[in-house]
C-alpha angles and dihedrals in degrees: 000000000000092000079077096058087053099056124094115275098235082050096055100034094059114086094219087062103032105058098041078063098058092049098056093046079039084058094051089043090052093051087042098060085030083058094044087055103038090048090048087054087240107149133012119265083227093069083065098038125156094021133076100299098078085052100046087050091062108044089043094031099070081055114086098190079073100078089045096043105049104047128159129176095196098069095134101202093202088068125103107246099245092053104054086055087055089048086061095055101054102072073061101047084047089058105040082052087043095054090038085062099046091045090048093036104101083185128041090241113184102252083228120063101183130065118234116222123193095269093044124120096239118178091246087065092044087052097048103057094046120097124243095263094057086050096050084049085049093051094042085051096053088047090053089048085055097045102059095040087062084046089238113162119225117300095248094053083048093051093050094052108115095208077058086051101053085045103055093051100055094040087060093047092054088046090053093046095044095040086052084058105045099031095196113183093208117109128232103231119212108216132187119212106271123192117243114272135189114220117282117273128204111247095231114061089210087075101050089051089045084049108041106014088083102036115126126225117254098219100048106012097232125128101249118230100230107025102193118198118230105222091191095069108344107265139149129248154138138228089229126057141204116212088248092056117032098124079072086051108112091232096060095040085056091062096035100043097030105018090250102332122105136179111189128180105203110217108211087049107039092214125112122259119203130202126188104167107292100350130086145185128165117232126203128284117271084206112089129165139237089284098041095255130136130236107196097177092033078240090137097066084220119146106250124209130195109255094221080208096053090052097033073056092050096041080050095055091045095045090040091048085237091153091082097045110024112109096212095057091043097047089066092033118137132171122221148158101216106058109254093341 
């Protein structure tokens, strides 16, 4: 995929150029995920008789480094063969549709037009409360959509492609030669494409104050006033800093952990702070009682519970970049140096 970023941009920008390009990294993606599988034993060469994979399992299979080279901990067992290939190649068609629209925008237009509210219907709710065969359905749809903008044929028809056939190949006989060379230990990862997720949060509030209120800093080893969750990776922080601990300072996590974006629940107070570099603005709890209230101060004594819709909304505005155009954010934005001071 980087090949693409180094190539001149009249070359790149010109559909007769471009997509011949996709197809051939769509062909060593293709023999990259035929080969994970293959080399975890995870579907039966039958199932792609008579095309490249026999022969790729020849000429890779008498190699051991293999099975430890191409690894993947998203093989889904219930899926037909075909489709989990397809799967693999989707984080790749995302990006090649991703960099095509960056390379034909004139404008940087948000790739959302419409602002999400609490009580609005996002796809991140939607996706949450479907079962795993409708989002399968979902993905596999989003693969077939890419597909055909590339103008690629069905994976059997491509695997059967004798030109495919020649390329991958030799594409695995040059990996084998120049893996033997290099013998790097590192391990090619097949990934599929996975939504954006916030860290996972405990249903009752009463175990994440138990958990957080007490913890020290580990700077300077005081408990901090106002001890503030990264949702991001599940760190620690605070809105206010000491000069012996300001790496644990929201502001500069933010920059560190989300390249300047931060979402804190702060933990006294059960709401949302944002960060997008300088700028901040609190959001509404995702913690809510029997009776769908907030308690911002935990002054109540109420048992509060997560609202899977409230935090499926917030996972939506951070993975949508709605903290730049959402007016609801932007309407109790301030900007200041010293966290939520």
């Amino acid at each position: 995929m980087s090949v693409l970023f180094c190539l001149p941009l009249r070359f790149i920008s010109s559909n007769e150029f471009f997509v011949p390009l996709v197809h051939l990294f769509y062909t060593v993606c293709v023999t990259q995920a035929l080969i994970t599988c293959n080399a975890g034993q995870y579907f039966d060469d039958s199932c792609f008789s008579d095309c490249v994979l026999n022969d790729i399992c020849k000429s890779m299979g008498k190699f051991e480094f293999v099975r430890k080279y191409f690894v993947s901990n998203y093989i889904d067992f219930s899926c037909n063969s075909e489709d989990m290939i397809r799967r693999f190649t989707f984080p790749y068609l995302r990006r090649c549709a991703l960099f095509w629209k960056l390379l034909k925008s004139s404008t940087l237009a948000p790739l959302y037009d419409s602002s999400h509210s609490w009580e609005g219907t996002t796809p991140f709710t939607n996706y949450g409360s479907l079962d795993s065969s409708e989002c399968l359905k979902l993905e596999l749809n989003g693969v077939r959509e890419l597909e055909d903008m590339f103008q690629i044929h069905s994976l059997d028809s491509v695997l059967k492609d004798k030109l495919v056939h020649r390329l991958a190949l030799k594409w695995c006989e040059h990996f084998c030669e120049d893996f033997r060379v290099r013998n790097c230990g590192l391990a090619l990862f097949s990934l599929p494409a996975v939504p954006f997720k916030l860290i996972q949060l405990p249903r009752l509030y009463q175990d994440i104050l138990q958990r957080y209120v007490k913890v020290k800093c580990s700077y300077c080893k005081s408990v901090p006033k106002e001890p503030a969750l990264c949702l991001l990776c599940g760190s620690l922080c605070s809105p206010g800093w000491k000069s012996c601990c300001r790496s644990s300072r929201c502001l500069n996590h933010a920059a560190v952990c989300g390249a300047g974006i931060g979402v804190f629940l702060l933990v006294r107070r059960t709401t949302i702070l944002l960060h997008r570099s300088l700028r901040q603005a609190f959001w509404p709890s995702p913690y809510l009682d029997a009776f769908g209230e907030e308690d911002n101060d935990v002054s109540r004594g109420r048992p509060l519970y997560l609202s899977e819709e409230r935090y499926a909304s917030l996972t939506y505005l951070v993975a949508s970049h709605g903290l730049d155009r959402t007016s609801e954010v932007l309407r109790q934005t301030t900007i200041g140096l010293n966290g939520s001071d």
